[in-house]
Structure formats: C-alpha cells, structure tokens
C-alpha positions in Angstrom: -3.3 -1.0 -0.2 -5.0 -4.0 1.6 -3.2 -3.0 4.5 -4.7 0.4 5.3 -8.2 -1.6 5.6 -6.2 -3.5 8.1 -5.5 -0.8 9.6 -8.2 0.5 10.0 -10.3 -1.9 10.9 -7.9 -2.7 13.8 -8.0 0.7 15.3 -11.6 0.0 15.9 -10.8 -2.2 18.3 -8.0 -0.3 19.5 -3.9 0.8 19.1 -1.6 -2.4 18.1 1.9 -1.9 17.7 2.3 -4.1 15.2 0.4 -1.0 13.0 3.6 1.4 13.1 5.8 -1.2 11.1 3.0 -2.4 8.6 2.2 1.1 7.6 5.7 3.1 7.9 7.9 -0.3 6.4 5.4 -2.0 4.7 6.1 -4.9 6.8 3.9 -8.2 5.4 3.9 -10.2 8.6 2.6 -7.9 11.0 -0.4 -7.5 7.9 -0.5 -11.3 8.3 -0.7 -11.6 12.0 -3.5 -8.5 11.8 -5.2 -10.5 9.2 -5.3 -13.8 10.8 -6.5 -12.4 14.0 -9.3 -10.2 12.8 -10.9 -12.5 10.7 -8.7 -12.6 7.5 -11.6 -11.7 4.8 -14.2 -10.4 6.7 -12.0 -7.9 7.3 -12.4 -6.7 3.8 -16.0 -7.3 3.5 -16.9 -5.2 6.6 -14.4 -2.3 5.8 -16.2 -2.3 2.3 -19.1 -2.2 3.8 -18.4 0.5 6.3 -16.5 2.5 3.6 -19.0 2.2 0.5 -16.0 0.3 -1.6 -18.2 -0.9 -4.5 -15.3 -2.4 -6.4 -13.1 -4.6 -3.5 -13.2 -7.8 -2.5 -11.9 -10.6 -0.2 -9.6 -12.8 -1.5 -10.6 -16.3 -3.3 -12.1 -19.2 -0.7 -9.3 -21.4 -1.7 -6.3 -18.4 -0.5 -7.8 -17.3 2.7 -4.8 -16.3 4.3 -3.2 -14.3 1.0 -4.3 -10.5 2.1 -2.5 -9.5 -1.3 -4.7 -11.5 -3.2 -7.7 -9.2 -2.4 -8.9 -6.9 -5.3 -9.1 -3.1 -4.8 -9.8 -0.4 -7.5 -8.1 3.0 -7.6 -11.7 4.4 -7.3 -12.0 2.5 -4.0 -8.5 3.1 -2.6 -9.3 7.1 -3.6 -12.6 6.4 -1.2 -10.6 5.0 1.2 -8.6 8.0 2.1 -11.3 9.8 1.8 -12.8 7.9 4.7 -9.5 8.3 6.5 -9.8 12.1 6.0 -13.5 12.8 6.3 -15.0 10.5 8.4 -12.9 8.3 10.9 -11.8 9.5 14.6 -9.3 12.5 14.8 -7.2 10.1 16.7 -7.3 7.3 14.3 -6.4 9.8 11.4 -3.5 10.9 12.9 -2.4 7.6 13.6 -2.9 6.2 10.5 -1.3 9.2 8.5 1.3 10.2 11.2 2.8 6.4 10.0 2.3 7.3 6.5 4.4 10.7 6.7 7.1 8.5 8.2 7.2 6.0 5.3 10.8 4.6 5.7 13.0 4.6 2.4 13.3 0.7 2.6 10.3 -1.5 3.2 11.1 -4.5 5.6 11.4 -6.9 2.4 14.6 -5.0 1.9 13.0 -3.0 -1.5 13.4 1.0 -1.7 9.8 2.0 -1.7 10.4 5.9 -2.6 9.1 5.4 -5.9 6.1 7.3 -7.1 5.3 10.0 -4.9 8.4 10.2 -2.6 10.4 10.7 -5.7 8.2 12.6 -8.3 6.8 15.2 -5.6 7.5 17.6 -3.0 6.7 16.8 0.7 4.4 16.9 2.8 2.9 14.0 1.8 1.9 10.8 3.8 2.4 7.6 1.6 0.9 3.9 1.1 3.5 2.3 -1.7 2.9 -1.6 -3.1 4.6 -3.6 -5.2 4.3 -7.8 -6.1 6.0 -10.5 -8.5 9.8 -8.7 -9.0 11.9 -11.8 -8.6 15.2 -9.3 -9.2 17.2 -7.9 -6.1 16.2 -4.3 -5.7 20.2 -3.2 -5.1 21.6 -0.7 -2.6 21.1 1.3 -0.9 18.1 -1.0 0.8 19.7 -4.5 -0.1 22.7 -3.8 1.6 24.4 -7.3 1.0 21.3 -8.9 2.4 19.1 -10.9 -0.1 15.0 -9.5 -0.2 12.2 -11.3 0.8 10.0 -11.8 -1.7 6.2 -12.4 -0.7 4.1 -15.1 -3.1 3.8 -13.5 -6.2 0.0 -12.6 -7.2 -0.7 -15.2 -9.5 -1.2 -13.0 -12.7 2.1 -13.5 -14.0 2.7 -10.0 -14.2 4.7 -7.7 -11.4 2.7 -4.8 -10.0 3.8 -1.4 -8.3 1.5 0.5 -7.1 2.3 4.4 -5.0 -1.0 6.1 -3.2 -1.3 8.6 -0.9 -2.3 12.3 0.7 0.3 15.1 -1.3 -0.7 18.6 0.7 -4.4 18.4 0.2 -4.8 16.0 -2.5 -5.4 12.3 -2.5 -3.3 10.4 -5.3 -3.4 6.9 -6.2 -1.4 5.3 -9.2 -1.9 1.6 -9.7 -0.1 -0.4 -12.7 0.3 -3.8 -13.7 3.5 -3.9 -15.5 5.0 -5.9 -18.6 6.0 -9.3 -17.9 9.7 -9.5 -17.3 9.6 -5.3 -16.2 12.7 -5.2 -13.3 11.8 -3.5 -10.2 14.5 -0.5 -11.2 12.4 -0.4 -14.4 8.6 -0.6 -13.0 10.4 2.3 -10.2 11.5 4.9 -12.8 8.3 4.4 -15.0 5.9 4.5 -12.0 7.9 7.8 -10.6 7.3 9.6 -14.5 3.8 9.0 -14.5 3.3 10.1 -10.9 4.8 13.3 -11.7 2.6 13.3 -15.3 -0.6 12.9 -13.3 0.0 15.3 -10.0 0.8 17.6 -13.2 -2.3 16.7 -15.3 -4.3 17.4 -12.0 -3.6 21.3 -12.0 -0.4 21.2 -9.8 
C-alpha cells in the first residue's frame, strides 16, 4: 500500500517510468529506487501530511530503507484513494488507476496476486494487492519453474496479504495478518472469501 504514496508523491514531480511496473506488477525495486531517491521516509511523512493520514507512519530510524516496514491503517489507505479520486490532478488519477486496472496476474516476485478482489468480484475494478513473510513457492501458473523472490519478511513473525482497491464506484480495502505458518495458497483462498463477504456486507 506504501507504494501508491510513492506514487503519488512522485508524480508531483513528474511521470517516471519506473511507476507503470511498481503499480501494475508490484515490482519492489522500482518502489526501492523511488524511495531512495525521494527521500525514503519523508516521503511518508509529507504524503500524510498532504493527505490527512492520521494513523501512518515512516518506518523505524534503524530500517530506513525498508518502505514495507512503514505502518498504514485500512482507515488511511481508504483516505488515500479517496485522495486519488477527489482531490489529485485528472492526469495523475488516470495514471495512477489506469496502472491499477492493468494489475498483471503475476507480480514481478513471481506470486499470483489475483487474490481478493480480482478473484471474489466482477471488473471493473483497478487494484493495489500486498502480501509479506510466505516463505512457500506460490506454484504455477506464475512460478513457472522459476523460484520467487521473496522480499525481507516484516519482522512480526506473521505473513500478511492484504487486496485494496476502486470496484465500480466503491473503494475497498481488506488488510489481514495471518496465522503463523498460513501458506500463501491458504492466506489467497481465505482473503478472496472475505473480500466477497465484505463487498457483500456493503450492499452489493
């Protein structure tokens, strides 16, 4: 989620075509190279700023250049798209969610990240997925014989998968910190139910 402040923030300054793969594949080292150019945290502390995001922070002094260690709420990442729909440039809307409607099936780390929305609902929709600390190979048909790249884990001994994003005209965010020991196919089919629970539970 930590990479549509990065994002954003860089299309202050202008277009970088390192944007199209961060936001479409999820790709970490074009977040990194954005991070370490633009300032790493202060990235976070002036998009907060700019945005109103009362529950997001940087992360810790001694893990400057760990973008996925910074903390954001659901609340916050719901403000942030509504900052991306409200409030920004036409042109850096479309952008940013033209890249999000193209989400690719397989994130560069070679995991399938159509779980959540993708899977539980019904285009259009323009998505942001994340995920952290699965140590098991995500299997065809992303892996394709290669072996995933797996980013530092977050340090909270617990895998995450988060799916966010604009469904039609409705923002949805689902973040959850799975079970120790919860495989990726596990985390995906869990994540993908309670998408469809709460689009459901929302009056769809």
């Amino acid at each position: 989620m930590i990479k549509l402040l990065i994002a954003l923030d860089q299309l202050e300054r202008g277009d970088d075509p390192l944007l199209g793969p961060m936001l479409r594949s999820s790709d970490d080292g074009a977040a990194s190279e954005l991070w370490r150019r633009n300032g790493r945290g202060a990235i976070v502390t002036r998009m907060a700023r700019r945005i109103g995001l009362t529950e997001t922070a940087p992360p810790p002094v001694e893990r400057p250049g760990f973008w996925g260690y910074s903390a954001l709420s659901a609340a916050d990442v719901v403000k942030v798209y509504r900052y991306l729909l409200e409030d920004v440039p036409a042109g850096t809307r479309e952008k940013v969610l033209g890249e999000l409607r193209r989400a690719t099936r397989c994130g560069t780390d070679h995991f399938d990240q159509y779980f959540g929305i993708p899977r539980a609902l019904r285009r259009p929709w323009a998505v942001k997925q994340g995920w952290s600390g699965f140590g098991d190979a995500p299997g065809r048909p992303c892996l394709d014989g290669a072996v995933p790249v797996l980013g530092p884990a977050l340090g909270i001994g617990r895998p995450v998968l988060h799916t966010t994003g604009v469904v039609g005209d409705k923002i949805v965010v689902v973040l959850t910190l799975q079970p120790a020991g919860t495989s990726f196919a596990n985390a995906y089919r869990q994540l993908t139910a309670l998408t469809r629970e709460v689009f459901r539970a929302a009056g769809e």
